[in-house]
C-alpha positions as CSV (number, residue, x, y, z in Angstrom):
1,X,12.0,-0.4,-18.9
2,X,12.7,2.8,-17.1
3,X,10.3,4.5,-14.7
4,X,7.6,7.1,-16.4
5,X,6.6,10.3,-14.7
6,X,3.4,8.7,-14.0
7,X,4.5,6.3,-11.5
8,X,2.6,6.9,-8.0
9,X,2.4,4.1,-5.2
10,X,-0.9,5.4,-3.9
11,X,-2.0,4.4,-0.1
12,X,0.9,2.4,1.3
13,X,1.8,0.8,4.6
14,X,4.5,2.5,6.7
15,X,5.2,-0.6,9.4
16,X,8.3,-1.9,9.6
17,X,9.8,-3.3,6.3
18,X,7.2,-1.6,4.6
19,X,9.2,-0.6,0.5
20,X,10.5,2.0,0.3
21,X,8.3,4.8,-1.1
22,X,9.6,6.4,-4.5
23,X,6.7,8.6,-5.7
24,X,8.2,11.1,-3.7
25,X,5.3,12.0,-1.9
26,X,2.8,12.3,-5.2
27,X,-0.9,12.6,-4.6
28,X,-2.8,9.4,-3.7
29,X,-5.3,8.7,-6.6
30,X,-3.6,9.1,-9.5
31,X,-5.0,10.6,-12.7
32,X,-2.4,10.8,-15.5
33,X,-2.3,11.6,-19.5
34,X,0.0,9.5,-20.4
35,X,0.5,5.9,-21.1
36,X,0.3,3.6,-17.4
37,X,3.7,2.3,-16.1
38,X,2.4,-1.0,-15.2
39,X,5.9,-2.5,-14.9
40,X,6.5,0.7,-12.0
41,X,3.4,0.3,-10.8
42,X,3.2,-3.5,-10.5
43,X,6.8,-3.4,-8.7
44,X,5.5,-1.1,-6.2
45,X,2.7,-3.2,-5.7
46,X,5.1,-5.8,-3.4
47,X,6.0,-5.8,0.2
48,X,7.3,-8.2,2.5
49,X,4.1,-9.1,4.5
50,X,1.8,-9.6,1.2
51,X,1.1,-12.9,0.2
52,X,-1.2,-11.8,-2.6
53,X,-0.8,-9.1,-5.2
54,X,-4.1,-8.9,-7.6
55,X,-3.6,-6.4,-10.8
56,X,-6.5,-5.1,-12.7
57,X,-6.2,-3.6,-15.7
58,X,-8.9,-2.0,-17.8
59,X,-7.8,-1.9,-21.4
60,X,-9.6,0.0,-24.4
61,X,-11.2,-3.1,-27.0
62,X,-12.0,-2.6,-30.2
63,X,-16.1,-3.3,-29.9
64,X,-18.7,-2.5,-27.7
65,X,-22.0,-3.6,-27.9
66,X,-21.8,-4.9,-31.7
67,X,-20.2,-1.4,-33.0
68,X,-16.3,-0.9,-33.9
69,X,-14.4,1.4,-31.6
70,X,-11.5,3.8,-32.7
71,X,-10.5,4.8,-29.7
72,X,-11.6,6.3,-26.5
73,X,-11.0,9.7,-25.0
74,X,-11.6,10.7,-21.0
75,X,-12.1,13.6,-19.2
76,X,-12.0,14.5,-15.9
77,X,-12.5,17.2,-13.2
78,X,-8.4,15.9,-12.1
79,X,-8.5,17.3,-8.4
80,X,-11.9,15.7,-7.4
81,X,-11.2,12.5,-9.2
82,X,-7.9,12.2,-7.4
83,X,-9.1,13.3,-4.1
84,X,-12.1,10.7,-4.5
85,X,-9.2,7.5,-5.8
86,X,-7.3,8.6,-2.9
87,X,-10.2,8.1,-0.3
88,X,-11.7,5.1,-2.1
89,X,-8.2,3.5,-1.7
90,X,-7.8,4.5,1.9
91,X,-11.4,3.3,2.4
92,X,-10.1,-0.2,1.1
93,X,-7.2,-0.2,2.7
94,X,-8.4,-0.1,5.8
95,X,-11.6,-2.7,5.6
96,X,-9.5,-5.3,4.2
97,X,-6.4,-4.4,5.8
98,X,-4.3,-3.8,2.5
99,X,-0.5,-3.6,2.8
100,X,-0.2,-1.0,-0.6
101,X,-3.7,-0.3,-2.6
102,X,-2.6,1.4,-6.0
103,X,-5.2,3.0,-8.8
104,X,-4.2,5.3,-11.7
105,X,-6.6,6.1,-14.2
106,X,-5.6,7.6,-17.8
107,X,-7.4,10.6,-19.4
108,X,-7.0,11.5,-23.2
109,X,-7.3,9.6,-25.8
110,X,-6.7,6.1,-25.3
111,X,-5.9,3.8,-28.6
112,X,-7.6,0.3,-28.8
113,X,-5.2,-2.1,-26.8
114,X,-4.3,0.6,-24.0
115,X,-4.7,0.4,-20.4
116,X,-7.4,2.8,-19.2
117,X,-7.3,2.5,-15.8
118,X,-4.9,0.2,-13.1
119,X,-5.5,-1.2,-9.5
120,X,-3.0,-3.0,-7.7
121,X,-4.0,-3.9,-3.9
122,X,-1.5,-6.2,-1.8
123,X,-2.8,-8.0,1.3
124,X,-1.8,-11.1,3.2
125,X,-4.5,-13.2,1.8
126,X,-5.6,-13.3,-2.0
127,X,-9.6,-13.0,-0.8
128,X,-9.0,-9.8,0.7
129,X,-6.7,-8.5,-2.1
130,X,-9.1,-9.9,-4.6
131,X,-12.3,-8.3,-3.1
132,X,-10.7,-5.1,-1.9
133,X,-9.3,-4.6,-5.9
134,X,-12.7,-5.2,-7.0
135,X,-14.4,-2.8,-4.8
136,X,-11.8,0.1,-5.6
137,X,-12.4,-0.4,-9.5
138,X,-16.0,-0.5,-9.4
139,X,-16.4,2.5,-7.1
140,X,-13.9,4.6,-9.3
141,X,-15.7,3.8,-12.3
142,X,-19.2,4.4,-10.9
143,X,-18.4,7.7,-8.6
144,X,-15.5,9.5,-9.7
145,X,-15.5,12.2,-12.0
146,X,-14.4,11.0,-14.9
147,X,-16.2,10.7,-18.3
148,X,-15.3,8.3,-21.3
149,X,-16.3,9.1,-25.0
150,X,-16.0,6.1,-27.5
151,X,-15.5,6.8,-30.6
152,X,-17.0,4.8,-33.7
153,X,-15.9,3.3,-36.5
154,X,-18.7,5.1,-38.8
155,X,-17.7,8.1,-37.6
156,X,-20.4,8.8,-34.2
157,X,-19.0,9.3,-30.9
158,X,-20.9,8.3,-27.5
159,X,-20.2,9.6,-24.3
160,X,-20.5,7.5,-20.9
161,X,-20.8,3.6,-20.3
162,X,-18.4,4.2,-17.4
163,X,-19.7,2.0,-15.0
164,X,-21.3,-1.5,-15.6
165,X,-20.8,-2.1,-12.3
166,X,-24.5,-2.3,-11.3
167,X,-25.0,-5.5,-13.7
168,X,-22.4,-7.7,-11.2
169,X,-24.3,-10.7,-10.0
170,X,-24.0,-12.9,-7.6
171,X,-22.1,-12.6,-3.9
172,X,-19.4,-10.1,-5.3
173,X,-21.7,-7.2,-5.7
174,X,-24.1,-7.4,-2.6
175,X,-20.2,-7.8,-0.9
176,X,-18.9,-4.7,-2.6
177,X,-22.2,-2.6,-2.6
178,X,-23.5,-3.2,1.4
179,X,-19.6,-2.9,2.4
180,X,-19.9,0.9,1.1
181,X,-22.0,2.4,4.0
């Protein structure tokens, strides 16, 4: 599979053996309209003193909340959102002490079955990598600006749902949400 235009390794490590970085210097939160390289951006997602590499992907389903979905389409105000990834990854990076923190988000439409939105985080241990991915994902979806519009099998359309992030239970969001301030 060859490399897409899309690729960016976001917030990366410079120490020693740190990969090489091939996104020729390309923003840090990445905002794209076309489809995710997630074989690029996985690969990227290595280095040499990770022993955990955590991926989530956000794909587009075909139902939500009982109704049929067509597809969805996104918007965005591109600099801000990719100015907000960029310090939401270096925020993450940091706390948990991330060897390479990766997030790219689509905008367009999106057809059932397509990734959405991708973050990759790399750390020594997979606790750190784990909670650091799910902080970056829930923070883009809840605070950057980009909007989602579903649209319906009987023909409607309904903009926003972005964020369930709110309805997390448990340890994982008092973790995520009193490690913001």
């Amino acid at each position: 599979m060859r490399q897409s235009s899309s690729f960016r390794p976001v917030v990366e490590d410079k120490s020693a053996s740190a990969p090489v970085d091939v996104s020729g210097g390309a923003p840090a939160g990445g905002v794209t309209d076309q489809p995710i390289d997630m074989v690029g951006l996985l690969a990227a997602g290595h280095h040499p003193a990770a022993g955990a590499v955590v991926l989530f992907s956000g794909e587009v389903r075909d139902s939500n909340m009982g109704r049929v979905v067509r597809y969805l389409e996104y918007e965005a105000q591109v600099p801000l959102a990719e100015r907000m990834i960029s310090e939401i990854l270096a925020e993450a990076k940091e706390k948990w002490g991330l060897k390479i923190a990766i997030a790219q988000h689509r905008i367009g439409r999106v057809a059932i079955g397509e990734t959405a939105v991708v973050v990759i985080t790399s750390a020594a241990h997979r606790s750190e990598a784990y909670t650091a991915n799910r902080y970056i994902i829930d923070r883009i979806k809840h605070e950057a600006p980009i909007w989602k519009c579903e649209y319906y099998a009987d023909g409607t359309k309904e903009w926003g749902n972005n964020c369930n992030c709110r309805e997390v239970t448990g340890d994982v969001s008092k973790h995520i949400y009193e490690s913001k301030g």
